[in-house]
Each structure stands twice: as structure tokens, then as C-alpha cells.
C-alpha positions in Angstrom: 0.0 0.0 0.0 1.0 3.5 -1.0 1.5 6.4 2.0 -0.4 8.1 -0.6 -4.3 8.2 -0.7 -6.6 9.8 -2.5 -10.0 11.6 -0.8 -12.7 12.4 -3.0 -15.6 14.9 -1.7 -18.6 15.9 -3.9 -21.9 16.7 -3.4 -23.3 13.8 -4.5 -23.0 10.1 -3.3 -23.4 8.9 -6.9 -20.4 11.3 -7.9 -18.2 10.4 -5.5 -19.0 6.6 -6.1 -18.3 7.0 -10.2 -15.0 8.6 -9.5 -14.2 5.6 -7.2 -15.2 3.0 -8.9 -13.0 4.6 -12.5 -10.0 5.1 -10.2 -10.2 2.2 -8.4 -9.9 0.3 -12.1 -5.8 1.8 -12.1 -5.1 2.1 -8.7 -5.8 -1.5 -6.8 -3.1 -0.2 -4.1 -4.2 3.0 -3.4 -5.8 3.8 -0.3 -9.3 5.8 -1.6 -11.8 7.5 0.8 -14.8 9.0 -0.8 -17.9 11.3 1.1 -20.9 12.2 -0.7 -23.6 14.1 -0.5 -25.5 14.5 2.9 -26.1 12.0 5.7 -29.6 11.8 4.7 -29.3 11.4 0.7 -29.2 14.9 0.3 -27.0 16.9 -2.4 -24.5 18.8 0.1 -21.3 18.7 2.4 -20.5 18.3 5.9 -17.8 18.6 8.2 -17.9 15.6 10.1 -18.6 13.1 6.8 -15.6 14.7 5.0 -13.2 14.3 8.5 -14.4 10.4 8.7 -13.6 9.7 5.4 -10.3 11.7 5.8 -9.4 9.3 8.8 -11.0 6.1 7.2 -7.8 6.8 4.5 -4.7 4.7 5.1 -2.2 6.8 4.2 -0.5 9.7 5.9 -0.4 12.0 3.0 -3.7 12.7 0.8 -4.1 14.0 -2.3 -8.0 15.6 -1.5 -10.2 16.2 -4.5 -13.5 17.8 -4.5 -16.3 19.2 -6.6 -17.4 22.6 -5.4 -16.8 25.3 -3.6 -18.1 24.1 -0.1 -16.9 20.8 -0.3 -13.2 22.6 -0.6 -14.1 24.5 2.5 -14.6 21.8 4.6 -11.6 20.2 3.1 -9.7 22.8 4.2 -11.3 22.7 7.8 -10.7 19.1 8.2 -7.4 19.8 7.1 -6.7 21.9 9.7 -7.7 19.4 12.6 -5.8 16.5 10.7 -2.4 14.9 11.4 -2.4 13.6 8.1 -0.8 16.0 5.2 -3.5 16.8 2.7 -3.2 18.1 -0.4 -6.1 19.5 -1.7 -6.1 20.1 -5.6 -8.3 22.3 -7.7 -8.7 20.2 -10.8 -11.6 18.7 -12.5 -12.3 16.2 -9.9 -12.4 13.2 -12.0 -10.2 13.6 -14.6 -7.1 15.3 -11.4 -8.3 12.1 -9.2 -8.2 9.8 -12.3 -4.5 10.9 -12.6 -3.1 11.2 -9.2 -4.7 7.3 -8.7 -2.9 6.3 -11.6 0.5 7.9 -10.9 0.5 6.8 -7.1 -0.1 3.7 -8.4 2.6 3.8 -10.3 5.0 4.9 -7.9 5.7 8.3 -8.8 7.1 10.5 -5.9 4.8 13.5 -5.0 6.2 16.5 -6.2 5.9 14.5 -9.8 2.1 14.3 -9.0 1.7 17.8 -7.9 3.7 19.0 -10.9 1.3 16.5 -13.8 -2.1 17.8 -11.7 -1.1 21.9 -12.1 -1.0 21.4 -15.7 -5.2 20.2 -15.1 -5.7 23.3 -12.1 -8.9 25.4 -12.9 -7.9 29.1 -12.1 -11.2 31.1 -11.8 
């Protein structure tokens, strides 16, 4: 197992499960964590669903993904409170998770990583 993982948060359950189940097809080793929409079904975030899936992860270093704005912020939050290193990337959620699976897979140091997933950043 990698001491990378990847942490996908999205708004919706069905979102976060299709970007798992595509990245889980290249990256067998890779510790994944998804969260997905709200505790009751709903289409939102929260703070406590995004730091259990942060701690369900493995590895000690994450490579976060997410797919709007307020699932970044609590990102960021559970970040804060976290022992682990998270790195959370603002990049089209699948394709930036599809590549850092596949690249941690492979075992391609981090700053590698980092550098292939600026070339995908969205700057808005």
C-alpha cells in the first residue's frame, strides 16, 4: 500500500462513487476514501462526513479532490484538525483524481504528482 491516498468529496453520493469506482480500475493499491452528499441522501457537504472519510484513508499523506466550492471549505477545515498532510487540488475532480490514482499507483514520488495535476488546475 501506497503512503499516498486519494479523498474524494462531492456533493453527490453517486459522484463520489463513479469517480471511485473509474479510479479504483488503475489504482488497486491506493488507499481511496470518498464522502458524498449529505447524511440523509441529500446533495451537500459536511464537516464531520468529509473528516471520517479523511481518517477512514490509510495513508498519511492525501491527495483531496472535491467538486465545489463548499466541499473545498470543509476540506480545508478538516485539514486543519488532521495529522495527516493533505493536499487539496483544484482540478476537475475526475479527470485530477483519475491521474493522481494512476500515478501513485505507479510509484511516482509527490512533487511528480503535484507537478502532472497543475498542468489540469482550474484558475477562476
Amino acid at each position: 500500500m501506497s503512503s499516498i491516498g486519494i479523498l474524494i468529496v462531492s456533493h453527490s453520493k453517486n459522484i463520489a462513487q463513479g469517480v471511485v469506482d473509474l479510479i479504483s480500475e488503475v489504482a488497486k493499491d491506493v488507499s481511496v476514501t470518498y464522502v458524498g452528499g449529505t447524511e440523509d441522501g441529500g446533495i451537500g457537504t459536511s464537516f464531520d462526513r468529509v473528516q471520517s472519510a479523511l481518517e477512514k484513508n490509510k495513508a498519511d499523506t492525501i491527495l483531496a479532490f472535491f467538486d465545489l466550492g463548499s466541499a473545498k471549505m470543509n476540506l480545508e477545515m478538516v485539514a486543519d484538525f488532521s495529522n495527516k498532510a493533505v493536499i487539496i487540488n483544484q482540478v476537475p475532480i475526475v479527470e485530477g483524481a483519475y491521474t493522481a490514482a494512476a500515478l501513485v499507483q505507479a510509484g511516482v514520488d509527490i512533487d511528480s504528482i503535484q507537478s502532472q495535476l497543475k498542468e489540469l488546475e482550474i484558475n477562476k
